[in-house]
C-alpha positions as CSV (number, residue, x, y, z in Angstrom):
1,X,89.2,202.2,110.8
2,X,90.2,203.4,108.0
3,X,91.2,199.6,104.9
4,X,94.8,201.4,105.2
5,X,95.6,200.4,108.7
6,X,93.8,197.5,108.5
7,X,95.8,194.1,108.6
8,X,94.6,191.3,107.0
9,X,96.1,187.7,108.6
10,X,98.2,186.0,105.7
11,X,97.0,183.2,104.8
12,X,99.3,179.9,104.5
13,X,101.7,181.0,107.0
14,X,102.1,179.6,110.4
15,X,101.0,181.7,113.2
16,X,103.8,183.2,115.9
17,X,102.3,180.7,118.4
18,X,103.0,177.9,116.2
19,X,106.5,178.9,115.1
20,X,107.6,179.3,118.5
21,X,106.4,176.4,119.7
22,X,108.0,174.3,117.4
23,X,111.1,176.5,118.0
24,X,110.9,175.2,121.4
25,X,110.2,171.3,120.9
26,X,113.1,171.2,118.4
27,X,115.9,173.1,120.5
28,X,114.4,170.8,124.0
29,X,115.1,167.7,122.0
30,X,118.1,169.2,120.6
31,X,119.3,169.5,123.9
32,X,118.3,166.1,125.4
33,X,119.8,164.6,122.5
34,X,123.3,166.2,123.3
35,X,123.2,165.4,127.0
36,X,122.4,161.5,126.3
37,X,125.0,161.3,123.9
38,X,127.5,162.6,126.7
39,X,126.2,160.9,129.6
40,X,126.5,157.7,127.2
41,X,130.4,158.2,126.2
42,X,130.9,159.1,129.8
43,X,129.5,155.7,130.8
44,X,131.1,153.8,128.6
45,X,134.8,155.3,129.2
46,X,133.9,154.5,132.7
47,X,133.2,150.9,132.3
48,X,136.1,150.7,130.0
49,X,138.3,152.1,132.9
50,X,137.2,149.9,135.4
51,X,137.1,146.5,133.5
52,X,141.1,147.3,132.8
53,X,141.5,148.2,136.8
54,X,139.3,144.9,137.6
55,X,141.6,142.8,134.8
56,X,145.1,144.6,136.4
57,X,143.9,144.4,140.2
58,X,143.8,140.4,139.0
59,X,146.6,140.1,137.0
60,X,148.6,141.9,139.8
61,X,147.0,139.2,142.7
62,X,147.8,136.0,140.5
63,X,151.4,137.3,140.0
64,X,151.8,137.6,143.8
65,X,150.0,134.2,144.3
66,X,152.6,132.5,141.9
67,X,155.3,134.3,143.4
68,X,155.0,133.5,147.0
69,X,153.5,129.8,146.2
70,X,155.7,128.6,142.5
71,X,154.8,124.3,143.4
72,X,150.9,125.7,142.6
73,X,149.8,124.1,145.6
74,X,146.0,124.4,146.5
75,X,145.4,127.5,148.6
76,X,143.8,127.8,151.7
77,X,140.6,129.3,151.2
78,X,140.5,132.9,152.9
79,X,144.0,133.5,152.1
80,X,144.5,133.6,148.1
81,X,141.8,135.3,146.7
82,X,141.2,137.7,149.0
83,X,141.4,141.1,147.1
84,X,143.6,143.9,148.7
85,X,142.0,146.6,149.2
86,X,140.0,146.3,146.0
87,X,136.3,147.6,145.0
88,X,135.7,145.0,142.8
89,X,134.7,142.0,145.0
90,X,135.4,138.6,144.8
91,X,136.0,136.6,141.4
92,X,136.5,133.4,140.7
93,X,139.9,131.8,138.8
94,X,140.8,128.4,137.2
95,X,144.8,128.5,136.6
96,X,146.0,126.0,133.5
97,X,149.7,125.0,133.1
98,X,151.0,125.1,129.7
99,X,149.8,121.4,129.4
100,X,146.1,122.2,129.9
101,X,146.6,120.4,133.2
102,X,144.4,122.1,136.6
103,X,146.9,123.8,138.6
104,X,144.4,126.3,141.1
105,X,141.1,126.5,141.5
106,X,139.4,129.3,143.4
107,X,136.9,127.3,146.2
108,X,133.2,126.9,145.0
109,X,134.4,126.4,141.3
110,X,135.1,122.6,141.4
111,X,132.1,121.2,139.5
């Protein structure tokens, strides 16, 4: 061949294979990074939104409790805290009066 066409490799830079392979690493992390980050904000706003549909589910049962039962009698155990139509499953609750006095206890919480 005639030392015109000849090509001599540069030396100090990185071969095609090399390059492109990094290329690759960096835009696959890239990527993952991105879809963790919105997988967690997704979770989170989940969790958020079901802790304040757990606390209002709750709040909306003891406001029906004390409505149907104002002398804070004791309530029969099947019957109070069953949750109406709820996903959230049972929960325990301790009910104060503004004197720090006992007023309801779920059953199993008496200790």
């Amino acid at each position: 061949m005639p030392p015109a066409l000849e090509r001599k490799p540069e030396t100090g830079s990185a071969s095609l294979t090399l390059r492109l392979t990094l290329l690759y690493a960096f835009s696959a992390s890239l990527i993952l990074l991105v879809c963790t980050v919105l997988m967690y904000v997704a979770f989170t706003r989940n969790l958020r939104r079901r802790d304040i549909e757990f606390l209002s589910d709750e709040v909306s049962e003891l406001r029906t409790f004390m409505l149907q039962r104002p002398e804070g009698l004791r309530p029969p155990a099947q019957e109070a805290w069953k949750t109406s139509g709820s996903a959230m499953g049972r929960h325990y609750i301790r009910i104060f009066d503004p004197d720090g006095a006992l007023r309801i206890e779920s059953d199993g919480m008496a200790a």
